[in-house]
N, C-alpha and C positions, 0 to 999 in steps of 0.2 A: 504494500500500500504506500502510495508514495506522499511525501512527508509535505505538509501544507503549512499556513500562520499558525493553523489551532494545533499543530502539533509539534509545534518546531522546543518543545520544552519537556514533548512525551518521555514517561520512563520504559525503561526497557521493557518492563512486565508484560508492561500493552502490548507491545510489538513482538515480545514473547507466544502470548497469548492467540494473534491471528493467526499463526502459521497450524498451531495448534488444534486451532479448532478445523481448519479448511483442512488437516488430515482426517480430525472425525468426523467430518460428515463425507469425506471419500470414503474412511473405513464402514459406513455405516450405510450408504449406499450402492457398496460393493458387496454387503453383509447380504444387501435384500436383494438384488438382483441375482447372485450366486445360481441360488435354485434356477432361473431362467434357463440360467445357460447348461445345468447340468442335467437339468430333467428329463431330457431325453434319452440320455446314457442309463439314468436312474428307472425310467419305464423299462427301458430292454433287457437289463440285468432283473431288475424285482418284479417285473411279472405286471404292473400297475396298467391301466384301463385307463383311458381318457378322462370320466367321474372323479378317479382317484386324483389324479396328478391337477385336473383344475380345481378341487378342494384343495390341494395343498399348497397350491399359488396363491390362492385367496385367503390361505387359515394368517398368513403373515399381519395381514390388514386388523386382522379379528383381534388380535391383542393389540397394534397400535393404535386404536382409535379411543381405545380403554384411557392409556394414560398422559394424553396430552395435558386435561387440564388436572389430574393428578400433580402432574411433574413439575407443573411451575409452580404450585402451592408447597411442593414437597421442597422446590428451589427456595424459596423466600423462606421458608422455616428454616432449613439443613445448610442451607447452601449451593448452589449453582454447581461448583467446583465439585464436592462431592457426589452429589446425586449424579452428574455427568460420567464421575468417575467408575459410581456401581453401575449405573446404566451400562456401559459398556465393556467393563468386566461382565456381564453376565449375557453378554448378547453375544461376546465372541463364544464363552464357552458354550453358549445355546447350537452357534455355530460351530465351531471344533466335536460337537457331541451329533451333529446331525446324520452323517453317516453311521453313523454305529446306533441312534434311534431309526434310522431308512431300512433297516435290516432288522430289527426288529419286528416293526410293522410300522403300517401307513397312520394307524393311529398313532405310535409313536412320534414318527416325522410331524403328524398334524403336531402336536405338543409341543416340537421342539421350536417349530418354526413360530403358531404362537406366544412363546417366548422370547423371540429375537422381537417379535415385533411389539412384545408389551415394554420391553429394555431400549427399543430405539425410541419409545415414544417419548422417551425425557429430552432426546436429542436436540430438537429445535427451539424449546423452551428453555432449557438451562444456557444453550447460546445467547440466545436473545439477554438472557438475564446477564450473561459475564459481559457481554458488549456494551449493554447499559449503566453496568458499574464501573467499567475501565474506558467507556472510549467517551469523549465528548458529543455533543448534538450534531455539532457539523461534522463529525466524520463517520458518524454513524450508516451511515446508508452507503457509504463504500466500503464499510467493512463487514457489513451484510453481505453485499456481492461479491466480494472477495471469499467468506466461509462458504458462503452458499455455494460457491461455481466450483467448489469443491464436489456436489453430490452428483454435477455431471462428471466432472474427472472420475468418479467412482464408480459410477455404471459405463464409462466407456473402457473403463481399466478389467472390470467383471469381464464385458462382453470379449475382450480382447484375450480372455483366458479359456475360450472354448477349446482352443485345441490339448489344453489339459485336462478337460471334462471328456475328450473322447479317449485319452491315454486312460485316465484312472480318475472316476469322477469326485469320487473324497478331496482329492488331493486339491481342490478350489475352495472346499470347506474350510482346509486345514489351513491352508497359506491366508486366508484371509482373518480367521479366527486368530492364530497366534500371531499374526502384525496387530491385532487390536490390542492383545496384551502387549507385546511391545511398547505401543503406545500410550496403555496404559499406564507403564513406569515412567517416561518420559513425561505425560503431562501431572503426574504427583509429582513429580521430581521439581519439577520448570513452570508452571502454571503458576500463576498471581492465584490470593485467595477469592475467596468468592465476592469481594467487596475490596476498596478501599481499606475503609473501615476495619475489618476485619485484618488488615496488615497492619493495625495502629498506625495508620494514614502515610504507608510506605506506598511506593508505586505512581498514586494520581501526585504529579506538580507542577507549582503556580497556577498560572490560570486555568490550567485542566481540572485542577479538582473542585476550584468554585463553577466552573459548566456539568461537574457529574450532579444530580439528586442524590442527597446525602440519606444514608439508610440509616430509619431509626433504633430503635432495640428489639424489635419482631423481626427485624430481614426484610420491611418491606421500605422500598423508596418515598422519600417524601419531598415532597418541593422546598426548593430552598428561593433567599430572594433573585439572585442569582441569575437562577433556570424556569421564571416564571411561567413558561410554555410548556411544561411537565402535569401541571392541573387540566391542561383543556382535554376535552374529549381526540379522540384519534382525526375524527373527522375534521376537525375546526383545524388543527395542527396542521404546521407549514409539512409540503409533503414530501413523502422520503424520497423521491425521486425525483 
């Protein structure tokens, strides 16, 4: 993201932070497309019916739709940074586990994969929450695009691994599930906390931290004099694009 007035004073953290997230939301939409690309390998080897195999493209949805607004309530109490973090420890090993539930049975697979998708569902919410605590107003909406154009890299990175779904179709599950641990040492390691605040006012400075809304003692943001544009309705607000 390239560096503007309002950030010409940013701390590292921030800038720690995007690269960070624009891996998990490739790790995360590399996670859901997976099946796509290996399902056909997965029919010819287990036996699976057309019924079958379009139930289990659709069971991914079935758990994410569960915890979107879970995840950001779960954010503002726990933390962004955390919740982000179990999210995704538990969606790769949903994924690392899917082959070996595929061979069990088709009920199995349905369980495993509604579980990658109830673990992604914290994904987009706890971004949004880490971006609103470390980044200012104006540069918010470029560094939305930047995490976000991560979840194309991530499905055209998937799709681009068909030829290892027709060698050995695990092997898409695996390589994708254990780079999300990976990544999950990396961003405990490196990541700013879920707040300012929550770093004893490390990270946001000078004028970046009077443009963040300052959180109060629930985790939830509050308008400061500052960021008067923080109270209005979404709609009334200058717009992000």
């Amino acid at each position: 993201m390239r560096r503007g007035k309002y950030t010409s004073d940013c701390s590292g953290e921030a800038f720690t932070l995007l690269p960070l997230l624009f891996l998990n939301n490739m790790l995360g939409y590399a996670d859901r497309t997976n099946l796509s690309v290996a399902v056909i390998a997965m029919s010819r080897e287990l036996g699976w019916g057309e019924a079958s195999t379009g139930t289990l493209l659709a069971s991914f949805f079935c758990g994410y739709v569960l915890t979107q607004i879970p995840a950001g309530l779960a954010a503002a109490r726990f933390g962004a940074k955390r919740v982000l973090l179990i999210g995704t420890v538990v969606w790769s090993a949903a994924t690392v586990l899917t082959p070996w539930a595929a061979r069990q049975s088709i009920n199995a697979a349905l369980a495993a994969r509604v579980v990658v998708g109830l673990a992604e569902g914290v994904q987009i919410p706890c971004c949004n929450a880490l971006l609103a605590a470390w980044v200012p107003p104006q540069g918010r909406a470029r560094a939305l695009s930047f995490i976000f154009s991560g979840q194309f890299v991530g499905t055209i990175c998937a799709l681009s691994c068909s030829p290892l779904a027709e060698w050995w179709w695990p092997s898409i599950f695996l390589l994708w599930g254990w780079l999300g641990f990976v990544w999950c040492l990396v961003f405990a390691a490196l990541a700013p906390a879920s707040s300012p605040g929550a770093s004893a006012g490390k990270g946001a400075a000078g004028e970046e931290l009077g443009l963040i809304p300052a959180v109060d003692g629930s985790g939830s943001p509050r308008c400061s004099a500052s960021a008067p544009r923080c109270a209005r309705p979404a709609f009334l607000a200058h717009p992000a694009f």
